[in-house]
N, C-alpha and C positions, 0 to 999 in steps of 0.2 A: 556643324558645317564641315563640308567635305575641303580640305588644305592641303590636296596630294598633288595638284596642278602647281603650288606656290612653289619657285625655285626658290626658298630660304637655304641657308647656307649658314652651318655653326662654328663659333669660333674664329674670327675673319677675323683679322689684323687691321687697325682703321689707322692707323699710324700713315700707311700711305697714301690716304684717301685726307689726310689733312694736309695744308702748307708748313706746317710745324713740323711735321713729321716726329709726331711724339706720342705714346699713347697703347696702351694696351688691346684688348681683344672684344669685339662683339659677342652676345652669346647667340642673338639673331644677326643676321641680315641679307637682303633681299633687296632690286631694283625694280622699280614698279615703271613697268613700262607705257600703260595706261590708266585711266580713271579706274575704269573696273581691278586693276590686279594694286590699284593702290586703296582698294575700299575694302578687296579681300587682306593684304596685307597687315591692317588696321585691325580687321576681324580678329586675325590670328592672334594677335597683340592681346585685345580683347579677352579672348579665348584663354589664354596664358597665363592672365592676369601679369603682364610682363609692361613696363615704360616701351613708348617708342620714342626714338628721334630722328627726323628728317636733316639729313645730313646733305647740305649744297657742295660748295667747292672747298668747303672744309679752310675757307680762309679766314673764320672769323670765332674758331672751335679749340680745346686743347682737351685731350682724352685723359683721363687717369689711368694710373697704370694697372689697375684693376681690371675685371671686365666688366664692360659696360652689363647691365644686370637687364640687357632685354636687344628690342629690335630697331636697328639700324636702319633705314631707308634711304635707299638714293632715287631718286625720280630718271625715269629713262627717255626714248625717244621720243615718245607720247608728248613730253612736254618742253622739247625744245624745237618747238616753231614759233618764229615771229615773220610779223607780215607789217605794213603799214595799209588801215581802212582809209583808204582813198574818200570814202561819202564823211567819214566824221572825221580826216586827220589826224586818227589817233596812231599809233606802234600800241600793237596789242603782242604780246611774246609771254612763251611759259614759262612755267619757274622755275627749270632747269636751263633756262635759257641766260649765257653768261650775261653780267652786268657791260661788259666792253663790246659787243657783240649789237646790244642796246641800244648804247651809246654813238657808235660807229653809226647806225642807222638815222639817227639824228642829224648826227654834224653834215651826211650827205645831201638832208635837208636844209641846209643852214639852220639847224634849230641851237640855237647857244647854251639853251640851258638845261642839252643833254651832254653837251661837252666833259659835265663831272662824272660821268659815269665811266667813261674811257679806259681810267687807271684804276678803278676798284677792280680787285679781283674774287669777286663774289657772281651768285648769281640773282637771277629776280626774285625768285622767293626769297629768299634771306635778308636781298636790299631791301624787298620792302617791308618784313617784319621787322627788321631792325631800322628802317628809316635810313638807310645809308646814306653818307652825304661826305662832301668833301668843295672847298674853295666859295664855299657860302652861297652852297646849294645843296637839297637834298629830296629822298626820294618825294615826299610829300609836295614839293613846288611842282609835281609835272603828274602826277597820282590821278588816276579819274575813276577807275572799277579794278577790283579783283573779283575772279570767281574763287572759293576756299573751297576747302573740305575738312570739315570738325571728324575730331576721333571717333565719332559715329559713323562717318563713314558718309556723311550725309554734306550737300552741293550747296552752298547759294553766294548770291552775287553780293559785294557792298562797294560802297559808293565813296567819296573822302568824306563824307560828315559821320559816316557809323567806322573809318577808320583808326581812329584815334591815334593819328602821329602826334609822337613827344619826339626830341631832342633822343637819337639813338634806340627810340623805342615805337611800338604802333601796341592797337588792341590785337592784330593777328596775332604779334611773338604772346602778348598775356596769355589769350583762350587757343595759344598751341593748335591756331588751323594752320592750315596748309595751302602756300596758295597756289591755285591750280595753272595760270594764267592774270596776269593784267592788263591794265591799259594805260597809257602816258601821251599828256597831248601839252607840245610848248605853250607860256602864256607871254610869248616873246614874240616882236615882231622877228622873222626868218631873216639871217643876212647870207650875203653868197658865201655857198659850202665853201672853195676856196680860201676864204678870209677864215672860216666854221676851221677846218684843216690846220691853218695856220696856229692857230690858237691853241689847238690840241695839241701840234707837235709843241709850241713853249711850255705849254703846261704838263706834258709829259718829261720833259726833260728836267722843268725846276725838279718834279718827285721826284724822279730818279737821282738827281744831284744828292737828294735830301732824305734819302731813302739807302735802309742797311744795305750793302752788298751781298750779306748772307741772307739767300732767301729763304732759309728755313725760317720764318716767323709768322704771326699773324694781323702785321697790322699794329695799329696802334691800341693797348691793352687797355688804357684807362679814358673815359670820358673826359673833357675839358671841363672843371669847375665854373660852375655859374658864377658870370661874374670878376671870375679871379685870373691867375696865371695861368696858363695851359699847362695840361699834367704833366707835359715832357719837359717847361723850364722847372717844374717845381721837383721835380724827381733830380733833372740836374743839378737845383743848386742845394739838392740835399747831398751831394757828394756823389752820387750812386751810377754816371755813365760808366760802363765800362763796366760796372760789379759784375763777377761771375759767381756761381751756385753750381757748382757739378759741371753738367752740357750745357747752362746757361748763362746768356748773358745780357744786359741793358746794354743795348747798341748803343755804341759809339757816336753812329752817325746822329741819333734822335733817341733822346731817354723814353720817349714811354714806347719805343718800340722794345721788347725782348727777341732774340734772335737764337735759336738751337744751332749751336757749334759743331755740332756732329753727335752729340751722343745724350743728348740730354733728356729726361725723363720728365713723366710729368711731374714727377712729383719737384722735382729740381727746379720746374716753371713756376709753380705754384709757392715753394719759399721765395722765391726772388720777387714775385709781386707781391709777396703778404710785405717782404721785406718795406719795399718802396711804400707801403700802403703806411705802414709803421713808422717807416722815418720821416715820411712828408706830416704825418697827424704829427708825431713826437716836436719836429721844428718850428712848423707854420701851421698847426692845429685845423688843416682841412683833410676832408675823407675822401679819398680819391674813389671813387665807384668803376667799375670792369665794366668794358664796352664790351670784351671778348667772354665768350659762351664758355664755361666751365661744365663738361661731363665727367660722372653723372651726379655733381652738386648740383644744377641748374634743373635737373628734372621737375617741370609743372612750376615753375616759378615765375613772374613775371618778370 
């Protein structure tokens, strides 16, 4: 196959293409600006026998400091359209299309239970491989079709009973599709936007109150334990807010948030969560599981 039209690009620094801003060098990568230059893309990959990963807003990702051992992709203009279908009331939007962007379309509808989408900063695709969710909503509760595309390169549609959302997980992130586009329809009665508004600005504010000031980070690292304490009191009351590792540190403001101080490495991320991972088992004997995407350990992993 002819791959002389593909703008691949070697060696790229993804460090600033994550909210961490942490992370070493792609040996590919390339922005696929439509379906067809993301099916050739995929080829190449193929072709190489090289990993890819589909890399969104980089807010939910921490690079090694190695390079990554294949190709990068970012999804381009092709996939950041959303619209609202008037005949089915759905918001249908790509998956390059930010998660607040989404959101925002909702609340003008008085739809409430896009309101949680507002303050994540991710995009569609990634919300809904990983199930995004925040104030006891998630992507799953508004979910009705994605179109994907499997590493072959190849299109089809699924529905929420072949999506398989868990708790921060779906079957897209296990079988590594891709989604191209979804659809989300409230199962809310509508209240007027204005009030839809209101709510949003409270609830952007509590997170902000409750949220690190340094935005180098990504989010909160560890899953909540089934059942038990949330990872951030349990990290807390192992001693560890504030611990610093090199450029790293467990925020202040919220223990299972880490924050990069300016200079911090990934590798410096990666001791300070094994750390937390280790003191939380050693005290109170549970295992904190990573919400956040680790490359390139996480490659073909569910």
């Amino acid at each position: 196959m002819d791959f002389s039209k593909l703008e691949i690009a070697r060696e790229v620094s993804l460090a600033p293409h994550t909210t961490m801003r942490a992370g070493g060098t792609a040996r590919h990568f390339a922005v696929a600006e439509n379906e067809a230059g993301l099916k050739g893309l995929l080829a190449f990959a193929r072709e190489k026998g090289e990993p890819f990963f589909l890399l969104g807003a980089g807010s939910n990702v921490i690079f090694s400091d190695e390079e990554f051992p294949g190709l990068v992709i970012l999804l381009g203009k092709g996939f950041r359209e959303a619209r609202i279908d008037e005949a089915s009331g759905e918001a249908v939007a790509g998956g390059a299309v930010p998660l607040p962007l989404l959101g925002r379309m909702g609340v003008e509808r008085g739809w409430r239970d896009f309101i949680f989408l507002c303050p994540i900063p991710g995009t569609v695709g990634a919300g809904v491989a990983m199930n995004a969710g925040a104030g006891g909503f998630d992507i799953s509760s508004i979910f009705r079709w994605a179109d994907v595309m499997d590493a072959k390169g190849e299109v089809r549609r699924v529905n929420l009973e072949g999506a398989g959302f868990r708790y921060r997980s779906s079957a897209f992130k296990n079988k590594g599709d891709i989604i191209l586009r979804a659809a989300f329809k409230t199962s809310l009665e509508p209240i007027d936007p204005a009030v839809a508004r209101e709510i949003l600005m409270a609830e952007v504010e509590r997170r902000i109150a409750a949220q690190p000031r340094i935005k180098r980070n990504c989010g909160s690292i560890f899953k909540n334990p089934h059942g038990g304490p949330p990872a951030g009191k349990l990290i807390e009351e192992a001693g560890l807010k504030g611990r610093e590792i090199g450029g790293a540190r467990i925020a202040r403001e919220h223990a299972n948030w880490i924050v990069n101080t300016g200079a911090a490495t990934g590798g410096d991320l990666r001791e300070l969560m094994a750390l937390a991972q280790s003191e939380v088992k050693r005290l109170f004997g549970i295992d904190l599981e990573r919400e956040v995407v680790l490359m390139p350990e996480d490659i073909g992993s569910p």
